[in-house]
C-alpha positions as CSV (number, residue, x, y, z in Angstrom):
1,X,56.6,-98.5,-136.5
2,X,58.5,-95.4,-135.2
3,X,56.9,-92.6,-133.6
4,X,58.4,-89.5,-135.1
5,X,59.1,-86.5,-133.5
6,X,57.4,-83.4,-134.7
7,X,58.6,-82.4,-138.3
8,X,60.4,-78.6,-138.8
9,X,56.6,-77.7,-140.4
10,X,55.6,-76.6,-137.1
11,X,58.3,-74.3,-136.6
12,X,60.8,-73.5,-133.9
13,X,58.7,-72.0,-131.4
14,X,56.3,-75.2,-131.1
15,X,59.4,-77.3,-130.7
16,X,60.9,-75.1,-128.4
17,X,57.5,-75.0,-126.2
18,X,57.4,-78.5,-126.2
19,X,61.3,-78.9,-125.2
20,X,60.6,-76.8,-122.3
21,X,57.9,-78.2,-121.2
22,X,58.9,-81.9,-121.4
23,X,61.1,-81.9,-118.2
24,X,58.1,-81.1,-116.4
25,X,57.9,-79.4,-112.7
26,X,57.9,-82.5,-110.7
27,X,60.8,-85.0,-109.7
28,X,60.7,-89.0,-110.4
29,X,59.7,-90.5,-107.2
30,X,62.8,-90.5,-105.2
31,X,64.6,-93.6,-104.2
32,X,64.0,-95.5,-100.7
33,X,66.1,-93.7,-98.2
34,X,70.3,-95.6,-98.0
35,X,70.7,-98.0,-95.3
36,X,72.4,-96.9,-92.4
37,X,73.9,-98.1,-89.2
38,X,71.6,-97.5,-86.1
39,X,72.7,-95.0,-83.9
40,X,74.8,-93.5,-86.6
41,X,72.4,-91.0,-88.5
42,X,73.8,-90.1,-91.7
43,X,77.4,-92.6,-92.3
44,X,76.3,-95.4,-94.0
45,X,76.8,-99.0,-92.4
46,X,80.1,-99.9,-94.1
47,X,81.6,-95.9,-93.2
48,X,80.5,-96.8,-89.2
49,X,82.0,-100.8,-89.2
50,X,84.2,-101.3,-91.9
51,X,84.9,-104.7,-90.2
52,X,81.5,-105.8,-89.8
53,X,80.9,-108.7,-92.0
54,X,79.4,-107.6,-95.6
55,X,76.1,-108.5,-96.0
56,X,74.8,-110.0,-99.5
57,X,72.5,-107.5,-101.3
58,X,69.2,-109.1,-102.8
59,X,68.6,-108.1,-105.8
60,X,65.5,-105.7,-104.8
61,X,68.2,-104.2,-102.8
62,X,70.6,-103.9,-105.8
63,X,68.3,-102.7,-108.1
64,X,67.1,-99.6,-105.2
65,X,70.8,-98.7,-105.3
66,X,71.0,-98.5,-109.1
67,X,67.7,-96.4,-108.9
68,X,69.0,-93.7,-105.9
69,X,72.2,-93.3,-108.5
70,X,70.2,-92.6,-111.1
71,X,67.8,-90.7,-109.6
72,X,71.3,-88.5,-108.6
73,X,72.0,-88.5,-112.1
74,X,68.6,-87.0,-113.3
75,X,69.4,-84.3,-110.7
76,X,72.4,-83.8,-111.8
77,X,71.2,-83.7,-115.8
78,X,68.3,-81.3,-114.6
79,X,70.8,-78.9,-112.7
80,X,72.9,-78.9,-116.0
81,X,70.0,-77.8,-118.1
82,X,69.2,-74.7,-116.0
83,X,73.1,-73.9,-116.9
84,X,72.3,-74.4,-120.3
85,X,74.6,-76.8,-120.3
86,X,72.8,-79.9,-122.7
87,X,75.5,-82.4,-123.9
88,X,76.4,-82.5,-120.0
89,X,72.7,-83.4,-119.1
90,X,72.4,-85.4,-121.5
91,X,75.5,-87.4,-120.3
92,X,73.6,-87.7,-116.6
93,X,70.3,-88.6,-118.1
94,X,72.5,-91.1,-120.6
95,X,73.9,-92.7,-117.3
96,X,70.6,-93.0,-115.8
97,X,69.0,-94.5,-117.9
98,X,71.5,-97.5,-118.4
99,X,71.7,-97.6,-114.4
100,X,67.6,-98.0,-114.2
101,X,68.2,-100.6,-117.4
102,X,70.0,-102.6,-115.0
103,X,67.9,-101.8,-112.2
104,X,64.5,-103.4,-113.9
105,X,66.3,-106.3,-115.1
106,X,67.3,-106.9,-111.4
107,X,63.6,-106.5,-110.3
108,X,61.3,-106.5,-113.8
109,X,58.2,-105.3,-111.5
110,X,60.1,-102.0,-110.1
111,X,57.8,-100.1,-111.8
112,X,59.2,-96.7,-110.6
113,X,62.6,-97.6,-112.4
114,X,60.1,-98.4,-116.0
115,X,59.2,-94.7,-115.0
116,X,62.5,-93.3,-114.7
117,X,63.5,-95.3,-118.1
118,X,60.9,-93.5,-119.5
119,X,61.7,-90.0,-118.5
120,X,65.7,-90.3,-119.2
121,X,64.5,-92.0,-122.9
122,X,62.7,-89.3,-123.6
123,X,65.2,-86.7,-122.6
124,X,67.6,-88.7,-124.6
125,X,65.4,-88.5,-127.8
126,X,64.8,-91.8,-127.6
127,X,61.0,-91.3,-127.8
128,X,60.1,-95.1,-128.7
129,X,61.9,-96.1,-126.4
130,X,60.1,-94.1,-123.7
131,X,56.2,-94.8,-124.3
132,X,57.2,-98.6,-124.2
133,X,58.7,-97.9,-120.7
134,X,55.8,-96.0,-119.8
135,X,53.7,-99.4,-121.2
136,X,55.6,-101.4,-118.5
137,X,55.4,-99.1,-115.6
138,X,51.8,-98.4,-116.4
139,X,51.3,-102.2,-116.4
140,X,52.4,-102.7,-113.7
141,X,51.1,-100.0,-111.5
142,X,47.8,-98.0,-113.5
143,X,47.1,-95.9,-111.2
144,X,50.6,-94.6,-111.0
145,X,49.9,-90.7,-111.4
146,X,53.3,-89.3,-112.6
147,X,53.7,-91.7,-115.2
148,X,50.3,-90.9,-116.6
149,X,51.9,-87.2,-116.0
150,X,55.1,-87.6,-118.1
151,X,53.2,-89.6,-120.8
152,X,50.8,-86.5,-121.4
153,X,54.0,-84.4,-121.5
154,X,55.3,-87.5,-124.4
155,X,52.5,-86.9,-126.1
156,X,52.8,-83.8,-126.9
157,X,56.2,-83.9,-127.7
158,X,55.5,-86.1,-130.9
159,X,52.8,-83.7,-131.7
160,X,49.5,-85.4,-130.6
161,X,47.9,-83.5,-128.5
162,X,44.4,-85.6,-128.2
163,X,45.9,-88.1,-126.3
164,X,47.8,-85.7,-124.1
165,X,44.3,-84.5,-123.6
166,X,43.3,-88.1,-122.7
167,X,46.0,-88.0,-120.0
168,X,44.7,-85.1,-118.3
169,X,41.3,-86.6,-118.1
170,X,42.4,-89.5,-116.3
171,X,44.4,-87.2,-114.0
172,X,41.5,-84.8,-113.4
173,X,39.3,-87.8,-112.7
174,X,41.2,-89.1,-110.2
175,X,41.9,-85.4,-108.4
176,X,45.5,-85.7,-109.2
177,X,47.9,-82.7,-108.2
178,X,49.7,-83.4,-111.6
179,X,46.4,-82.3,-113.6
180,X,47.7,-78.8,-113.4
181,X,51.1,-79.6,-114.4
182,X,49.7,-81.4,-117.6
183,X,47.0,-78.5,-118.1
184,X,49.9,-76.0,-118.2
185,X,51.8,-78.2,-120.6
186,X,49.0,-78.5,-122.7
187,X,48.1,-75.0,-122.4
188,X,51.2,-73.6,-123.5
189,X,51.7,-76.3,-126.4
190,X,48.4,-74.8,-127.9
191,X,49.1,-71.4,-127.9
192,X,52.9,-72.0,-129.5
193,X,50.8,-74.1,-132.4
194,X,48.1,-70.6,-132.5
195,X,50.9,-68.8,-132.7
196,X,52.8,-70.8,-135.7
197,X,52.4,-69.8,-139.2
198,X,51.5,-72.4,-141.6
199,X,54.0,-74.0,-143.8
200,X,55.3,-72.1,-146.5
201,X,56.0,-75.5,-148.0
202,X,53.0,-77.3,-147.6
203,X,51.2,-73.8,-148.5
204,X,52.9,-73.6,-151.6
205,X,51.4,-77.6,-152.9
206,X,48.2,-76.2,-152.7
C-alpha cells in the first residue's frame, strides 16, 4: 500500500511548512576522507604517480566512492535550492540517489548509503521509497540518530505527526543533538496546521 502525501485539504501553507522543513539543518554523514598519496596532502594517488601500478578497488572501497559523489551531489542539489533553483536540485539529488543505489548493492550493510537513499527519495518525491530505506539503514544500525532524524521529518511530510512525535522521543531519550532539529520541525508543522482553515470541501458534506 502507498503512503500518500498530504492531500490539497490542508492547504498550501501546511505543505509549504513541511517542504521547508523536510531538508532539515543537518548534512548526511559525510563520506570517509579520498585516499591519498603520503607525503602528498591533497593530490590524490593516481594525480602524484600516474605510473604506479593501479590498485584493484574492493568493493567497500567502490561503494565509499559512489557515496563521497553523492554526498557531492546532495551538496550540490542543497546549494541549488537556496537559488531557488528546483528542477536543478532535483537533478543532483536524482544522481545521488542512483549513485548510493549502486553503492548498497556493492556493500548491502553500508547503512549510511540506506540513509542517503532515504533522504534523496524523499527529496525526489519518492516517499515510499524513502521509509523503506530508512527500514534498512535503521536495521542495520538502530541507534543511528540522523536517520531516526530524517524519518521524524518523513513523517511529517505525509501528514502523521504522532509518529514524528515518536521520533523525537527516541531522540530526546537518548540526549540526541537532533531532538531540537525534530522539535523545530514539529513545532512549526503544528502551528502551519493551527493556522489552516478547514476544508471548504469537506465543510460543505457536512
Amino acid at each position: 500500500m502507498k503512503i500518500r502525501i498530504l492531500v490539497p485539504s490542508l492547504a498550501l501553507g501546511l505543505i509549504a511548512a513541511s517542504s521547508a522543513l523536510a531538508d532539515g539543518g543537518y548534512a548526511p554523514p559525510a563520506p570517509p576522507p579520498r585516499e591519498t598519496k603520503p607525503n602528498s596532502p591533497g593530490g590524490t594517488q593516481s594525480d602524484n604517480n600516474d605510473n604506479a601500478p593501479k590498485k584493484d578497488l574492493t568493493p567497500r572501497e567502490r561503494a565509499d566512492r559512489l557515496y563521497a559523489d553523492a554526498y557531492d551531489e546532495v551538496s550540490d542539489g542543497k546549494e541549488e535550492m537556496k537559488k531557488g533553483k528546483e528542477k536543478s536540485a532535483l537533478k543532483h539529488f536524482g544522481k545521488a540517489l542512483e549513485q548510493c543505489k549502486e553503492a548498497v548493492e556493492l556493500d548491502s550493510t553500508y547503512y549510511q548509503a540506506w540513509n542517503l537513499i532515504a533522504y534523496t527519495s524523499r527529496k525526489t518525491g519518492k516517499v515510499d521509497d524513502a521509509f523503506a530505506a530508512y527500514a534498512k539503514c535503521l536495521a542495520l544500525n538502530p541507534d543511528f540518530e540522523i536517520a531516526h532524524e530524517y524519518r521524524g521529518e518523513a513523517y511529517l511530510q505525509i501528514g502523521n505527526l504522532p509518529k514524528a512525535k515518536e521520533e523525537l522521543s527516541w531522540l530526546k531519550a537518548k540526549g540526541s543533538e537532533y531532538r531540537t532539529e525534530l522539535a523545530e520541525a514539529i513545532a512549526t508543522y503544528e502551528k502551519a496546521k493551527a493556522a489552516t482553515p478547514p476544508d471548504s470541501s469537506a465543510a460543505a458534506k457536512k
